[in-house]
C-alpha positions in Angstrom: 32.1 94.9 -70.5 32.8 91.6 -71.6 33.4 89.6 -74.9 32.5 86.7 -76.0 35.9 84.7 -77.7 34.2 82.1 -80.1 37.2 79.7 -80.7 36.6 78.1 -84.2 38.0 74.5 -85.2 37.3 72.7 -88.6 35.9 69.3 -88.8 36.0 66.8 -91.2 33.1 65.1 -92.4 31.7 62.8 -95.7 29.5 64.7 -97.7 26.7 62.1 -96.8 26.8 63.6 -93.4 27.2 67.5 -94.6 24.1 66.7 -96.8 21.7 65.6 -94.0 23.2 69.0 -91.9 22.3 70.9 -94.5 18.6 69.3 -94.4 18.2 69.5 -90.8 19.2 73.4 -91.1 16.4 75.8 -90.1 16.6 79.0 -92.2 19.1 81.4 -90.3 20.7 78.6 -88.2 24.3 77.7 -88.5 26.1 74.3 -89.0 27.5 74.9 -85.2 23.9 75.8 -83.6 22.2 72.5 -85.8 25.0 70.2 -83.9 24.3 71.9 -80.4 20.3 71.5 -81.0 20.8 68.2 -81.9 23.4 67.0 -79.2 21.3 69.4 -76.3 20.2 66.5 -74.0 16.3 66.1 -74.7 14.1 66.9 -72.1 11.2 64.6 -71.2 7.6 65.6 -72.6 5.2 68.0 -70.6 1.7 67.6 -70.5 1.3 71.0 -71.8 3.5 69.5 -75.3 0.1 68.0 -76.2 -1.9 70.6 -75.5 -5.0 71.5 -78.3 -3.4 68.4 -80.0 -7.3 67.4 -80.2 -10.4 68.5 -80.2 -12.7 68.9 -77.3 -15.0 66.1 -78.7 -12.3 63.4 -79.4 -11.0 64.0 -75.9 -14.8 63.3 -74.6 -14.7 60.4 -76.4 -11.2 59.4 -74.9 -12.6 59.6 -71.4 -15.7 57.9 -72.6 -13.6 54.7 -73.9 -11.3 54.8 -70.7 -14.6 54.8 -68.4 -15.7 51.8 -70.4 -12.4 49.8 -70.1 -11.8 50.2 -66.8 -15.9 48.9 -65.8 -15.2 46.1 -68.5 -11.6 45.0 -66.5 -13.4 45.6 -63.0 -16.4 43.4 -63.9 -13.5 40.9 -65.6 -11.7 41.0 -62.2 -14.9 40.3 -59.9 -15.8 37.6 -62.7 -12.7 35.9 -62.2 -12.5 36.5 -58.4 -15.7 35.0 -57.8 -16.5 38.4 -56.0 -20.8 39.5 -57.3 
């Protein structure tokens, strides 16, 4: 069996900073697991972070608007190019 040795140190710190600690505390959450949240290194986003962010109607509409930018910068191009 093993056991786990927390070592404990005390920090000093203005009550400015204590005060936004103690808002950034989530109910049950110590002062030591708000600093390792904060100082874990942040992942980058996934695709599935967004998932059901919007509805099923606003995302037609996103691909509706894309489709219509991309035919508006393609006939640009062939405008510009000289290309029918």
């Amino acid at each position: 069996m093993g056991t786990h040795t927390h070592i404990t140190k005390n920090i000093a710190i203005m009550d400015r900073a204590y005060a936004v600690l103690q808002n950034l505390k989530l109910p049950g959450e110590s002062f030591s697991e708000i600093i390792l949240r904060l100082g874990a290194p942040k992942r980058k986003p996934s695709l599935l972070d967004f998932a059901g962010t919007i509805t099923w109607e606003e995302g037609e509409e996103m691909q509706r608007r894309i489709k219509e930018g991309r035919k508006r910068w393609s006939n640009h191009t062939r405008q510009k190019l000289g290309i029918p």
